[in-house]
PDB file with one MODEL, atoms N, CA, C and O in Angstrom:
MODEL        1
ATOM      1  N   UNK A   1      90.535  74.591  73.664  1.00  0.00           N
ATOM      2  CA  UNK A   1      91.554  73.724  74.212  1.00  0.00           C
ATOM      3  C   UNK A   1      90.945  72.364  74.538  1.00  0.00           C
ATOM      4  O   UNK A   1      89.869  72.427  75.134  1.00  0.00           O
ATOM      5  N   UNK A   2      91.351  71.317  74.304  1.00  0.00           N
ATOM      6  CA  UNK A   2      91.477  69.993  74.369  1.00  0.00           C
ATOM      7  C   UNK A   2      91.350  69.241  75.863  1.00  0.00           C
ATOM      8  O   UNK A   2      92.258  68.837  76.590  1.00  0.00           O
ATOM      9  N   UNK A   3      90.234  69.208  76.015  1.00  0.00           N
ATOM     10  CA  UNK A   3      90.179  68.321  77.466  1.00  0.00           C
ATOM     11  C   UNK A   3      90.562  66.911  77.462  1.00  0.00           C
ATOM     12  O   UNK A   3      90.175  66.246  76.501  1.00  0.00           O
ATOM     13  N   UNK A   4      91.644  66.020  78.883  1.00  0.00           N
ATOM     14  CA  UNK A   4      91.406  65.353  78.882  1.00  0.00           C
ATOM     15  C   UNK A   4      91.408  64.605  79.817  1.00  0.00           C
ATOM     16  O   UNK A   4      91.475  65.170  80.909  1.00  0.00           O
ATOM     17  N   UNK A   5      91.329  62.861  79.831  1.00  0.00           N
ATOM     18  CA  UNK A   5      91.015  62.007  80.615  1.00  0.00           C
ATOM     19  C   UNK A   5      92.312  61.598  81.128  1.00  0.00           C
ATOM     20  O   UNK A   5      93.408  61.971  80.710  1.00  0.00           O
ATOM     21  N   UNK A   6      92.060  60.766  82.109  1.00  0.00           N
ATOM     22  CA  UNK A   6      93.294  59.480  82.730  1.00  0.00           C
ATOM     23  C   UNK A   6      92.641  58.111  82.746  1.00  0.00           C
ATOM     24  O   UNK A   6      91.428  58.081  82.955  1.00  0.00           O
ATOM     25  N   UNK A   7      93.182  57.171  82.585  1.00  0.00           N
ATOM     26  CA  UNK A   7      92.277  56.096  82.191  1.00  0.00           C
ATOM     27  C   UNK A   7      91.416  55.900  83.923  1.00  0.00           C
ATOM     28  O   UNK A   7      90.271  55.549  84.211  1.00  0.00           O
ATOM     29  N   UNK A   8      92.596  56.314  84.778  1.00  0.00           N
ATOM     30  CA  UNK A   8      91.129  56.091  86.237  1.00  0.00           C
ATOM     31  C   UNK A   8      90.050  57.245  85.896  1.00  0.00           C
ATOM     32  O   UNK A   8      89.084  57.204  86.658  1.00  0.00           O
ATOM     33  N   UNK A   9      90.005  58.176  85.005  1.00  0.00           N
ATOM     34  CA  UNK A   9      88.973  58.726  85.231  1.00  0.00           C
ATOM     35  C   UNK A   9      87.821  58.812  84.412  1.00  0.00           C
ATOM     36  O   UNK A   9      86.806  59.508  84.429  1.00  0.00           O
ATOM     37  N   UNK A  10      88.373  57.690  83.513  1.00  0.00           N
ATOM     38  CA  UNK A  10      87.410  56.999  82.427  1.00  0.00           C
ATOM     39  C   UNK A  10      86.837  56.388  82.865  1.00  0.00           C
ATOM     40  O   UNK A  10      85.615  56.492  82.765  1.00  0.00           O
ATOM     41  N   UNK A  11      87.369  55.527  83.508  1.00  0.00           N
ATOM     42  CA  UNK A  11      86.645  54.555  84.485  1.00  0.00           C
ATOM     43  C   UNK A  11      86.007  54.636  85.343  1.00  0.00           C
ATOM     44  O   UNK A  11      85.147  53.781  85.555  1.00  0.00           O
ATOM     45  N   UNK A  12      86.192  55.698  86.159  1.00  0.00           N
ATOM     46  CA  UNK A  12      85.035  56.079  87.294  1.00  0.00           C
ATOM     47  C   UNK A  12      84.192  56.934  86.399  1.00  0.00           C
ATOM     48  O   UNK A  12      83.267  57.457  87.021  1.00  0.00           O
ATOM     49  N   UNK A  13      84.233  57.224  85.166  1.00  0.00           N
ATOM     50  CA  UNK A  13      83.051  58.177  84.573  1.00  0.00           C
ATOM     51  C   UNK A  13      81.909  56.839  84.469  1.00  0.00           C
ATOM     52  O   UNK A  13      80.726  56.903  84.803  1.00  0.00           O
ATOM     53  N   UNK A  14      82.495  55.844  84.011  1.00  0.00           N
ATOM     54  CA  UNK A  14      81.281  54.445  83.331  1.00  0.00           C
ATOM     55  C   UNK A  14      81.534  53.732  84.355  1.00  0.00           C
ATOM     56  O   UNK A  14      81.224  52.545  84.249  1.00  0.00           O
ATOM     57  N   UNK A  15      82.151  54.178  85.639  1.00  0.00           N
ATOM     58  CA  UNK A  15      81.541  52.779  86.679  1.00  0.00           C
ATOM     59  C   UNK A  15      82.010  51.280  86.252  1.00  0.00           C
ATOM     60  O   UNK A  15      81.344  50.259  86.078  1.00  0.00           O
ATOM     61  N   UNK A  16      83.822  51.607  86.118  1.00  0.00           N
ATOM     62  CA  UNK A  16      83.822  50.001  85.621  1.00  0.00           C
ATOM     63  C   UNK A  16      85.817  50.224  85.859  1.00  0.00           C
ATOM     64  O   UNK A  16      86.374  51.322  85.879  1.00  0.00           O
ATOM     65  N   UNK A  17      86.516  48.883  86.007  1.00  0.00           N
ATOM     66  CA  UNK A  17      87.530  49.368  86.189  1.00  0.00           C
ATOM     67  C   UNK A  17      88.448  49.456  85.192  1.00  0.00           C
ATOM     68  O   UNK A  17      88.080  49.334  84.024  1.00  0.00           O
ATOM     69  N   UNK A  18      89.777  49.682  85.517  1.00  0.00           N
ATOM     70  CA  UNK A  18      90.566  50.485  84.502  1.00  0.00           C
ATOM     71  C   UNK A  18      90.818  48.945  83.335  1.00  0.00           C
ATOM     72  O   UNK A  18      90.737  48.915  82.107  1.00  0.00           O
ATOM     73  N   UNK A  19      91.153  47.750  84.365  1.00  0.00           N
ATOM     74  CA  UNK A  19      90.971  46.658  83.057  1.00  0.00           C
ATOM     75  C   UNK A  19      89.952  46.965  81.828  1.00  0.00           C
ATOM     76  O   UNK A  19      90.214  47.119  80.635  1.00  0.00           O
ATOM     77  N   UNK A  20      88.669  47.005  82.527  1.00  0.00           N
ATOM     78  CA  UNK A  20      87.384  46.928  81.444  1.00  0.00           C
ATOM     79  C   UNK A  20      87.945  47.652  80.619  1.00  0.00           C
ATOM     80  O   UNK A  20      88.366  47.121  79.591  1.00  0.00           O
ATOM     81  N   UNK A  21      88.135  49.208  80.845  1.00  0.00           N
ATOM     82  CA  UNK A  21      87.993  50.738  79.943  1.00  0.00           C
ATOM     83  C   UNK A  21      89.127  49.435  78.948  1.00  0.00           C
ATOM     84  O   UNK A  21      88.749  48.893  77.910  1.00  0.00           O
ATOM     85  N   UNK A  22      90.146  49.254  79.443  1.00  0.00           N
ATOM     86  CA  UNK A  22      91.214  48.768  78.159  1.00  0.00           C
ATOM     87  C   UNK A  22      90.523  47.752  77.608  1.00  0.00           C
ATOM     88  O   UNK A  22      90.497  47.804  76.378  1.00  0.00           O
ATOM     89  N   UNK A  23      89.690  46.423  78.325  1.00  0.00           N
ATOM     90  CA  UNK A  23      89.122  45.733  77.265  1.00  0.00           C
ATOM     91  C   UNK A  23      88.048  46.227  75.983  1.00  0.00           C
ATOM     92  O   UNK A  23      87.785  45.785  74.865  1.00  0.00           O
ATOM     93  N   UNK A  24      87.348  48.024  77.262  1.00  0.00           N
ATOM     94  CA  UNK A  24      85.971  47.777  75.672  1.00  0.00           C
ATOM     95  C   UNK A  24      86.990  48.961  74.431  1.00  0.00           C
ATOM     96  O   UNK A  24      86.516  49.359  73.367  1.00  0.00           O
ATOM     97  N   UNK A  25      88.280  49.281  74.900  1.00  0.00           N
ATOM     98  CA  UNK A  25      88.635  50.316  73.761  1.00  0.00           C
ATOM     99  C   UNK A  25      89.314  48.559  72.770  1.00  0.00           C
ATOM    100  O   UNK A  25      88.656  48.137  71.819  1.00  0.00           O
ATOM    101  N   UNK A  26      90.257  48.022  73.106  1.00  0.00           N
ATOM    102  CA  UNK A  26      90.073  46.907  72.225  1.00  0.00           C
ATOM    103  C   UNK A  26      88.848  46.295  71.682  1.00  0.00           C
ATOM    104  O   UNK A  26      88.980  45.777  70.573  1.00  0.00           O
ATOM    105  N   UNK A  27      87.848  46.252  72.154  1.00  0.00           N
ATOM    106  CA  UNK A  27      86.632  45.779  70.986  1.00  0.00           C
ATOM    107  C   UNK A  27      85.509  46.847  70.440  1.00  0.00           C
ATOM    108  O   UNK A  27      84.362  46.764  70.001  1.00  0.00           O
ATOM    109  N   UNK A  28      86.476  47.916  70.710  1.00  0.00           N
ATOM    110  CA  UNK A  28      85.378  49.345  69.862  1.00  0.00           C
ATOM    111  C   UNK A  28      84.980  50.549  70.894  1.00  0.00           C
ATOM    112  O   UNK A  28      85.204  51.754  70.777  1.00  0.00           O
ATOM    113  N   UNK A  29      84.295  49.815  71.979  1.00  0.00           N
ATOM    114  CA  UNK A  29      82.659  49.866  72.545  1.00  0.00           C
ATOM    115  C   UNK A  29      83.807  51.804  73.268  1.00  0.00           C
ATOM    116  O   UNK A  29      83.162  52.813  73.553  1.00  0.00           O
ATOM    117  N   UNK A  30      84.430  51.791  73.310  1.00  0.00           N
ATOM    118  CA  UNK A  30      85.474  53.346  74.059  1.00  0.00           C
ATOM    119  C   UNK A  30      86.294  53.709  72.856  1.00  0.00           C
ATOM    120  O   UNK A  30      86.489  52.780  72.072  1.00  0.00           O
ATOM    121  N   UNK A  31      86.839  54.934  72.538  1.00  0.00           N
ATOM    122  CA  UNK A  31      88.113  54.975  72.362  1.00  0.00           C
ATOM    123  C   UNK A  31      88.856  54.893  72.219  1.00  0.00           C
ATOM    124  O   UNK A  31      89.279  54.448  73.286  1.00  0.00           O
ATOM    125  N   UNK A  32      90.100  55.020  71.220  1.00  0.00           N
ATOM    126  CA  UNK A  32      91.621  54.913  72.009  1.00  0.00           C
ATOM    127  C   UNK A  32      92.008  55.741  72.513  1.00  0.00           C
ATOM    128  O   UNK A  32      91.217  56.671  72.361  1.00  0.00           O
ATOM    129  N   UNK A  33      93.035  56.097  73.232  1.00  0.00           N
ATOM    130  CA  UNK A  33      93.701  57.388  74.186  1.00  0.00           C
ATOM    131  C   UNK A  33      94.846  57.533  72.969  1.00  0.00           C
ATOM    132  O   UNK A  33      95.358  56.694  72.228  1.00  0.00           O
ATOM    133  N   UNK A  34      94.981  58.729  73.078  1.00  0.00           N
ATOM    134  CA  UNK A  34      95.536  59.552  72.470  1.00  0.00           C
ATOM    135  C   UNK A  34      97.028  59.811  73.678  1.00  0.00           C
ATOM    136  O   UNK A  34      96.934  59.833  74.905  1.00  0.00           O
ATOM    137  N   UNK A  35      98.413  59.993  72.798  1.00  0.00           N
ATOM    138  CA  UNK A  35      99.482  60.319  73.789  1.00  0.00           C
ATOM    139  C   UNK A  35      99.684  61.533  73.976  1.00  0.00           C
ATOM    140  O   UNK A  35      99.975  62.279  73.041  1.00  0.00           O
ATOM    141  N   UNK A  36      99.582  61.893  75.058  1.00  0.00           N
ATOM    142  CA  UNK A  36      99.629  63.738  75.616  1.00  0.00           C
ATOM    143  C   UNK A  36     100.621  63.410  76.233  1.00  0.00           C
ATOM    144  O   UNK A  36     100.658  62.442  76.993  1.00  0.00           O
ATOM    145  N   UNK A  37     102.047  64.564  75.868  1.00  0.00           N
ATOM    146  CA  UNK A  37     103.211  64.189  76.659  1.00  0.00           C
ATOM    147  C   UNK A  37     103.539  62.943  77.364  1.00  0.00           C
ATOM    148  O   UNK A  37     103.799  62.740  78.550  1.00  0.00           O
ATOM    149  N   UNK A  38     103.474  62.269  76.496  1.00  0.00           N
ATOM    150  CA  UNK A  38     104.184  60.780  76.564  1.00  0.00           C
ATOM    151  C   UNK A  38     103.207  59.682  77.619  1.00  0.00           C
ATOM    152  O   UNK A  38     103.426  58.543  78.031  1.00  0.00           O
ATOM    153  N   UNK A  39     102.059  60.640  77.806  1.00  0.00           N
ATOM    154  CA  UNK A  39     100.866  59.219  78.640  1.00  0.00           C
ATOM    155  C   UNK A  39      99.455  59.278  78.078  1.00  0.00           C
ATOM    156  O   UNK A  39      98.685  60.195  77.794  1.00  0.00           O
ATOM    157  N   UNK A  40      99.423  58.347  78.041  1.00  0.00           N
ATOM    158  CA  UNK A  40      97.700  57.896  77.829  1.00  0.00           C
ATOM    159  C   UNK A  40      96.501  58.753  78.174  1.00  0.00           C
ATOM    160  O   UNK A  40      96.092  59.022  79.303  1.00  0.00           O
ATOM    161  N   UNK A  41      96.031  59.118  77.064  1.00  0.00           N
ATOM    162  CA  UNK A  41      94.837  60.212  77.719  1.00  0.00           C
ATOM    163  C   UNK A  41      93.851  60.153  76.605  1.00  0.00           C
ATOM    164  O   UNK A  41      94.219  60.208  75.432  1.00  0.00           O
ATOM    165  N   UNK A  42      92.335  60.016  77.030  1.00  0.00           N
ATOM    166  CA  UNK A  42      91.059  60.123  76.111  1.00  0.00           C
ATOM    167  C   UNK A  42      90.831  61.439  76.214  1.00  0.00           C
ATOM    168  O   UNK A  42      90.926  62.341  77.046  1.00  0.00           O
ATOM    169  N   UNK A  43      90.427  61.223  74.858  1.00  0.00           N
ATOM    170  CA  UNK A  43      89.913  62.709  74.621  1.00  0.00           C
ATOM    171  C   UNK A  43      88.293  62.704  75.631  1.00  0.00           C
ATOM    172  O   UNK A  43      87.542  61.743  75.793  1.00  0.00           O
ATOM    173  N   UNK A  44      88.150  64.030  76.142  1.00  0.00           N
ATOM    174  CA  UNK A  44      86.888  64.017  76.940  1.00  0.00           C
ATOM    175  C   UNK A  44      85.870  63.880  75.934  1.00  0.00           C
ATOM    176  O   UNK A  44      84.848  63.285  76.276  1.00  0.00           O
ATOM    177  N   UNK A  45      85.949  64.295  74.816  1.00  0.00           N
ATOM    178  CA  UNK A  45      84.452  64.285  73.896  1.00  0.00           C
ATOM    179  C   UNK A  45      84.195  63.097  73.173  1.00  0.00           C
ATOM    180  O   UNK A  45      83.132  62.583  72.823  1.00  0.00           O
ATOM    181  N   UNK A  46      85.712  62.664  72.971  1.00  0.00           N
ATOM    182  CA  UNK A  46      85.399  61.533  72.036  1.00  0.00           C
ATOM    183  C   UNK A  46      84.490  60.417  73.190  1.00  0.00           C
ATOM    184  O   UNK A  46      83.624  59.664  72.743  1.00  0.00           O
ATOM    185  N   UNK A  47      84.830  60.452  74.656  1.00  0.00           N
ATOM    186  CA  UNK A  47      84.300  59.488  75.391  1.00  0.00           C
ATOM    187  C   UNK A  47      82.967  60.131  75.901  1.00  0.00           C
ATOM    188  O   UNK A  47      82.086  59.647  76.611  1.00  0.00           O
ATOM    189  N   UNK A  48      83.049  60.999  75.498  1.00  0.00           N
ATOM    190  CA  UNK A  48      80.968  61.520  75.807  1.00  0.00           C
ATOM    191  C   UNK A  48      80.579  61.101  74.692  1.00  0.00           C
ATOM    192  O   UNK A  48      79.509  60.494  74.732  1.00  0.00           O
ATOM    193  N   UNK A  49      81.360  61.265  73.085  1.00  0.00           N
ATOM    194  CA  UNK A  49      80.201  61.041  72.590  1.00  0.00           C
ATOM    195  C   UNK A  49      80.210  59.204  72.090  1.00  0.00           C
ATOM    196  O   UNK A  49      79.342  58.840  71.296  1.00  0.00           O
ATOM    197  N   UNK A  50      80.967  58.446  72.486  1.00  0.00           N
ATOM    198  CA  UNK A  50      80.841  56.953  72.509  1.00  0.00           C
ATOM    199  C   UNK A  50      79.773  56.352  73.618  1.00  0.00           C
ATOM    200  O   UNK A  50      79.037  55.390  73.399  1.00  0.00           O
ATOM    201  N   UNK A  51      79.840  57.237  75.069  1.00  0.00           N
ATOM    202  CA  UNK A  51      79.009  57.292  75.897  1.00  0.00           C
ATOM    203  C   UNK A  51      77.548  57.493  75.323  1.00  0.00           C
ATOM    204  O   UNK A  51      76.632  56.717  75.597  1.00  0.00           O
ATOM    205  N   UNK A  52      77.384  58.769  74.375  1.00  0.00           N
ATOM    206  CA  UNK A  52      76.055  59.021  74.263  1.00  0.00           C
ATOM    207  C   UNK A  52      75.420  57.994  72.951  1.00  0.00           C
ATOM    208  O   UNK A  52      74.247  57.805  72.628  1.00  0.00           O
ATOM    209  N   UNK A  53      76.541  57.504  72.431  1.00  0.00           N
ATOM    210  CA  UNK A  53      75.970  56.476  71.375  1.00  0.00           C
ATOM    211  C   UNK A  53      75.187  55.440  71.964  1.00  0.00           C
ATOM    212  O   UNK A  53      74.076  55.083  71.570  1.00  0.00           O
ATOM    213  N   UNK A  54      75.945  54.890  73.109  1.00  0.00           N
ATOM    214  CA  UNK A  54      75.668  53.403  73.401  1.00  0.00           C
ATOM    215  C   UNK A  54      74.576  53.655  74.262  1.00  0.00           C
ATOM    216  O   UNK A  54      73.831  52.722  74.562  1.00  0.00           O
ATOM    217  N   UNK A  55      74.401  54.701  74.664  1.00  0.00           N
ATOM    218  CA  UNK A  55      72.912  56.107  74.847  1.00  0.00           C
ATOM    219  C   UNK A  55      71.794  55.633  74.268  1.00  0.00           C
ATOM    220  O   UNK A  55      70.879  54.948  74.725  1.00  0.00           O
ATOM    221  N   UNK A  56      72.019  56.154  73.047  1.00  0.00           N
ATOM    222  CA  UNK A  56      71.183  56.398  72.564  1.00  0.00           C
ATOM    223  C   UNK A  56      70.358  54.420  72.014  1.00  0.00           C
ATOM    224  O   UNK A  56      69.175  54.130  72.196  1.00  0.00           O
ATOM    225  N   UNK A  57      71.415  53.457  71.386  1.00  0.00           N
ATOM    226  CA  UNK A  57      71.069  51.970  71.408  1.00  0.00           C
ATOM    227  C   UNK A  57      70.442  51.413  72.622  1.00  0.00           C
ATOM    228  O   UNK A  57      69.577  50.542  72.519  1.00  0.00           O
ATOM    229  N   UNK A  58      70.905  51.954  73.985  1.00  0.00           N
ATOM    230  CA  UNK A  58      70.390  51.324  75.194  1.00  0.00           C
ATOM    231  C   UNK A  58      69.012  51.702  75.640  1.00  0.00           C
ATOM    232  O   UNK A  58      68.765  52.908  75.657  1.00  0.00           O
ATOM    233  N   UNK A  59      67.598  50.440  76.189  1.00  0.00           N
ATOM    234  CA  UNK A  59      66.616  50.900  76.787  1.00  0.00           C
ATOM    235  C   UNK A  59      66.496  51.750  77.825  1.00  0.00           C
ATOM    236  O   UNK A  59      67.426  51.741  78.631  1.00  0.00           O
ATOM    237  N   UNK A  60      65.602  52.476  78.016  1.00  0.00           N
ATOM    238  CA  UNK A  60      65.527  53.411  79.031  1.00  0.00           C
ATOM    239  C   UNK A  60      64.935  52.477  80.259  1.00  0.00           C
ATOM    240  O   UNK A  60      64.258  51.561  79.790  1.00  0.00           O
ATOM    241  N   UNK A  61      64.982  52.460  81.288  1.00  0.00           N
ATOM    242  CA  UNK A  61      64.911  51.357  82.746  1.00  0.00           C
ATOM    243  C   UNK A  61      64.049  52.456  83.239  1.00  0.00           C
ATOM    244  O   UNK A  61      62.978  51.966  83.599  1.00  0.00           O
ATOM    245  N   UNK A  62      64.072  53.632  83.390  1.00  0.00           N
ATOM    246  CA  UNK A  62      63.116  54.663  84.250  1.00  0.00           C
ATOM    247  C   UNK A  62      63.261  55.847  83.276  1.00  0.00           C
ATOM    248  O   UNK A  62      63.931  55.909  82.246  1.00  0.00           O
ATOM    249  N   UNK A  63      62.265  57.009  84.000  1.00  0.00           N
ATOM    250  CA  UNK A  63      62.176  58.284  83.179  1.00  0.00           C
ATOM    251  C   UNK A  63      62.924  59.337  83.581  1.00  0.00           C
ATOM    252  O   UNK A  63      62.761  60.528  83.317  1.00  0.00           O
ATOM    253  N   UNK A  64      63.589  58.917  84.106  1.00  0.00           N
ATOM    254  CA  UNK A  64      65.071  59.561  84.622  1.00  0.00           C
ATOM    255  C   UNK A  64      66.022  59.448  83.632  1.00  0.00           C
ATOM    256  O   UNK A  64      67.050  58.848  83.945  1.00  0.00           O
ATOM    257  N   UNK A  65      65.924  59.887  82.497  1.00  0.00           N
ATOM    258  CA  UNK A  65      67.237  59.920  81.344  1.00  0.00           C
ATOM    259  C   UNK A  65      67.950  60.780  81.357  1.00  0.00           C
ATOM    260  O   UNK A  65      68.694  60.794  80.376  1.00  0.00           O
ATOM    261  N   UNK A  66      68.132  61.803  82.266  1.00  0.00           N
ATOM    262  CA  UNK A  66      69.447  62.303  82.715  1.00  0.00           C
ATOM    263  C   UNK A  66      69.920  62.251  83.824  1.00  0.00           C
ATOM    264  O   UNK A  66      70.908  62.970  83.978  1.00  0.00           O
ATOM    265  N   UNK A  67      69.520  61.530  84.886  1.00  0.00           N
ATOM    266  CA  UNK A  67      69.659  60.719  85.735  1.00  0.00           C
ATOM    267  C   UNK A  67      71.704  60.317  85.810  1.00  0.00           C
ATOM    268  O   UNK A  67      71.946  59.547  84.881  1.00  0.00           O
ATOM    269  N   UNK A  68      72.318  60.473  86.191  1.00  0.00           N
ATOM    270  CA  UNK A  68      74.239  60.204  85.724  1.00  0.00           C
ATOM    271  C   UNK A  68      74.113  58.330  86.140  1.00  0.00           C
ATOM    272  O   UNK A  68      74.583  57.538  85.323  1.00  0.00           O
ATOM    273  N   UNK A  69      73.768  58.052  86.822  1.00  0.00           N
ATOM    274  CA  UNK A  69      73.574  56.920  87.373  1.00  0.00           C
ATOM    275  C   UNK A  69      72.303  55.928  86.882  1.00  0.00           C
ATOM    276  O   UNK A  69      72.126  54.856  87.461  1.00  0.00           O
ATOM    277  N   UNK A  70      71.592  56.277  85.981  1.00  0.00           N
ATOM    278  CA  UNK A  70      70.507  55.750  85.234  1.00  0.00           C
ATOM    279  C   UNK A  70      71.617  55.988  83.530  1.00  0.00           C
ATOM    280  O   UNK A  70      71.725  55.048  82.742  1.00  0.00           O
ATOM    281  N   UNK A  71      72.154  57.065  83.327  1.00  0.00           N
ATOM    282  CA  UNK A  71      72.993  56.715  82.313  1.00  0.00           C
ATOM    283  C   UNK A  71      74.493  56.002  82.121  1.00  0.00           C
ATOM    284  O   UNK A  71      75.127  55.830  81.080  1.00  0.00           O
ATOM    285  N   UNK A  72      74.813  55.673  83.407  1.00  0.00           N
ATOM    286  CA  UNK A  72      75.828  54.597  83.732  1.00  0.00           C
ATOM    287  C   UNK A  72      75.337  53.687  83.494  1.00  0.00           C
ATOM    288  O   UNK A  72      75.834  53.029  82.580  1.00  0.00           O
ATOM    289  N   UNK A  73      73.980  53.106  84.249  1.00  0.00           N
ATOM    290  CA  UNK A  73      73.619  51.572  84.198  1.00  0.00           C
ATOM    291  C   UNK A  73      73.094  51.188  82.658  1.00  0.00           C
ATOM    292  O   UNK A  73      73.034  50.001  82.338  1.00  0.00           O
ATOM    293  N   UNK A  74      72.701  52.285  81.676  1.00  0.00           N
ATOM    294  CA  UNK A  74      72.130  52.328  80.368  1.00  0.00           C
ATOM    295  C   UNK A  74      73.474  51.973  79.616  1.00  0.00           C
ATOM    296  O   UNK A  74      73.436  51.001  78.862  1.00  0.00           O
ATOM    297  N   UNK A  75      74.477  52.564  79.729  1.00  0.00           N
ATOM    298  CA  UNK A  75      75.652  52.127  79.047  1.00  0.00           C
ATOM    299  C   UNK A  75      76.207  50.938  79.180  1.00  0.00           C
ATOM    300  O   UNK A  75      76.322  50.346  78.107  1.00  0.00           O
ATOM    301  N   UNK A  76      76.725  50.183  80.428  1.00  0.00           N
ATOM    302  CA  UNK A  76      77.071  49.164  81.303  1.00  0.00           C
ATOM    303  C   UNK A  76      75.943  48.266  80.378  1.00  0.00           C
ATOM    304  O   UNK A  76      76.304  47.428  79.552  1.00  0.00           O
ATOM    305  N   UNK A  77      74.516  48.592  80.666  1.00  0.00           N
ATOM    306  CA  UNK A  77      73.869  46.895  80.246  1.00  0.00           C
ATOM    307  C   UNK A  77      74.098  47.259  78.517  1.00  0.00           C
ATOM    308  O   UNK A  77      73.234  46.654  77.881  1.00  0.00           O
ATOM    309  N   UNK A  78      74.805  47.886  77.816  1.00  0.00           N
ATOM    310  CA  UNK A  78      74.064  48.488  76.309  1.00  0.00           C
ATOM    311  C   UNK A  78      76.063  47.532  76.079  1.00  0.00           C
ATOM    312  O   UNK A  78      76.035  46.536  75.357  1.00  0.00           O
ATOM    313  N   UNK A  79      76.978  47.779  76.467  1.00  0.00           N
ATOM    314  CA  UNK A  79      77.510  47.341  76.235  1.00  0.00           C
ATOM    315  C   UNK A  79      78.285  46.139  76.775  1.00  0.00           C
ATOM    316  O   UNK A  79      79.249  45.608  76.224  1.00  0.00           O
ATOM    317  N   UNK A  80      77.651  45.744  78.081  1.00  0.00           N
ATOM    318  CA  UNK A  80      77.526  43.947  78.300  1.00  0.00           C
ATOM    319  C   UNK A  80      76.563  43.433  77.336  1.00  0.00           C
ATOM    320  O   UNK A  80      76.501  42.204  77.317  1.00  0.00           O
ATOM    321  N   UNK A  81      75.993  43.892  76.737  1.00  0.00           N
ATOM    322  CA  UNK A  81      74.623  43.162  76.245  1.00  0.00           C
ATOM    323  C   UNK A  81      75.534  42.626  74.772  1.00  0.00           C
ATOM    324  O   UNK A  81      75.460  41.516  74.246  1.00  0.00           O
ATOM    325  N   UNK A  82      76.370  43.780  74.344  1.00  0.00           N
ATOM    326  CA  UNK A  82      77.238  42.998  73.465  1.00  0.00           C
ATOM    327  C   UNK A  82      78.567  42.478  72.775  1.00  0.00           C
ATOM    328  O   UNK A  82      79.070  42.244  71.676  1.00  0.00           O
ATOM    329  N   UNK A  83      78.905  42.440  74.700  1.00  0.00           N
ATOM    330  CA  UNK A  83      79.441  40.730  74.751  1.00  0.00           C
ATOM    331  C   UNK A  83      78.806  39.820  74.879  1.00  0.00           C
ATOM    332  O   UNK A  83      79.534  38.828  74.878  1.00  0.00           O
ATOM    333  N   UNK A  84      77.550  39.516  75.024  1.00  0.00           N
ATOM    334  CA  UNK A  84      76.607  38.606  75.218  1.00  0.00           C
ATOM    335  C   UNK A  84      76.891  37.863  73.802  1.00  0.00           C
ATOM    336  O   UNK A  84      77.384  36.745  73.659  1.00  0.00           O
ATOM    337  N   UNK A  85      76.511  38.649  72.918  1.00  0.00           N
ATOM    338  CA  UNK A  85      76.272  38.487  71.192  1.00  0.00           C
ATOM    339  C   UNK A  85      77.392  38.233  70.656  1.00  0.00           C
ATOM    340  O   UNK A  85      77.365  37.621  69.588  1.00  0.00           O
ATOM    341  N   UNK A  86      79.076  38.738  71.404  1.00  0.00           N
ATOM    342  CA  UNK A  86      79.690  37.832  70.512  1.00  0.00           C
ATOM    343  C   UNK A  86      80.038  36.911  70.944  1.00  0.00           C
ATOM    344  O   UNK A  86      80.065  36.796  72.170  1.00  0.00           O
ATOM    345  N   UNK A  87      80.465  35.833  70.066  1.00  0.00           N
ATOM    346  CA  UNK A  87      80.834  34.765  69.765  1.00  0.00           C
ATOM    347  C   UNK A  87      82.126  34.477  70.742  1.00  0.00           C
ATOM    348  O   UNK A  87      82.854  35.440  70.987  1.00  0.00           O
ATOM    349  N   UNK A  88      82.436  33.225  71.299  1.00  0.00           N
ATOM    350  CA  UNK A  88      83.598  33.011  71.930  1.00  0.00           C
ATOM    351  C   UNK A  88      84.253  32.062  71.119  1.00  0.00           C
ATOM    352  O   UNK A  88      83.711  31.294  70.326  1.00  0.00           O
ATOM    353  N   UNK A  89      85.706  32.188  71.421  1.00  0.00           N
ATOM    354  CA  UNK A  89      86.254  31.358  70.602  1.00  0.00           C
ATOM    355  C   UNK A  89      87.066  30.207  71.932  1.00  0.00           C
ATOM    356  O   UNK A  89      87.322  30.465  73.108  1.00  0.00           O
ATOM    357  N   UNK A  90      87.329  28.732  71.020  1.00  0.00           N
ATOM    358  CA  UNK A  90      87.925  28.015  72.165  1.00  0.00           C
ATOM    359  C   UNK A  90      89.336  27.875  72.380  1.00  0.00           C
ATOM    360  O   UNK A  90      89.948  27.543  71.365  1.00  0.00           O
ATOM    361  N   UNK A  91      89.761  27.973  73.016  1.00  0.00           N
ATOM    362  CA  UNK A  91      91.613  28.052  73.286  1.00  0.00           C
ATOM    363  C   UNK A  91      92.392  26.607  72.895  1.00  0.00           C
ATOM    364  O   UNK A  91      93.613  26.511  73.022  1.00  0.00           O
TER     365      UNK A  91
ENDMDL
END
């Protein structure tokens, strides 16, 4: 059976708020939610394993790599790092 999310609980999984979760599923970096009886819901695996991607690209900061809170801040800088890289456009 199919586990799933609420976008607040996407968001308190990566430590970021429910805006962000909707900005990084528009530029890739999450998911989209899937409609479960007519509301918004991530699949739990698909967001572990987007989690464990940006995992696996991000430096390790300490030797605590399962650490939940050493793999929050690994994700957070793995995918600020690229918005850094893209490009802005001017209005």
């Amino acid at each position: 059976m199919q586990d799933w999310l609420s976008l607040k609980s996407v968001a308190a999984l990566v430590d970021v708020s429910g805006a962000t979760v909707r900005k990084w599923v528009k530029e890739g970096k999450l998911p989209k939610p899937h409609a479960v009886f007519g509301e918004r819901r991530w699949s739990t695996e698909e967001v572990r394993e987007a989690i464990r991607k940006a995992l696996d690209r991000a430096p390790l900061r300490s030797t605590k790599a399962t650490d939940p809170d050493e793999a929050t801040r690994r994700f957070r800088a793995n995918v600020q790092s690229k918005a850094k890289d893209r490009p802005t456009h001017a209005r």
